[in-house]
LOKE-174934 format. One record per residue (C-alpha): residue number from 1; x, y, z; residue in three letters. Coordinates in nm, 3 decimals, always signed. Layout:
<atoms>
  num       xx       yy       zz  residuo
  NUM        X        Y        Z      ALA
...
</atoms>
This chain:
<atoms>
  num       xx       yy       zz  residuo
    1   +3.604  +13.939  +15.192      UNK
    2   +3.351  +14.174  +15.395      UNK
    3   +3.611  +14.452  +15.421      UNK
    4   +3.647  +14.412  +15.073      UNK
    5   +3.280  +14.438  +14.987      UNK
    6   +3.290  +14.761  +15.304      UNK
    7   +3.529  +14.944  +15.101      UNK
    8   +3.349  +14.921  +14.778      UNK
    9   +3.032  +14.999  +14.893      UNK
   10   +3.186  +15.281  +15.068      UNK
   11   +3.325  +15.399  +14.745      UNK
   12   +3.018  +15.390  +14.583      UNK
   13   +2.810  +15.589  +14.804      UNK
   14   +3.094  +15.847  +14.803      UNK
   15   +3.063  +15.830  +14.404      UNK
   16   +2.769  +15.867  +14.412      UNK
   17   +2.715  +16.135  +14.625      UNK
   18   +3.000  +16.319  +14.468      UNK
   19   +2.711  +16.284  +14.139      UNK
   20   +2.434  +16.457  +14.325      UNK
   21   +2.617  +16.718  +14.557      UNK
   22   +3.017  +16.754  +14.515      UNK
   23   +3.080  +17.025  +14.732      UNK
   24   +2.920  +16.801  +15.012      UNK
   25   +3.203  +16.543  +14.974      UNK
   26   +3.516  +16.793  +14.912      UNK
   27   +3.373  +16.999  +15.166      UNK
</atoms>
């Protein structure tokens, strides 16, 4: 379960990164 929970909380701080400053993720 906690490298379940890792990955999504991984994928949200990517999402929401990707909200505030894209070319800092695709970079």
């Amino acid at each position: 379960m906690k490298k379940i929970v890792s990955i999504l909380f991984m994928f949200g701080l990517v999402m929401g990164f990707s909200q505030f400053q894209p070319s800092t993720v695709f970079a």
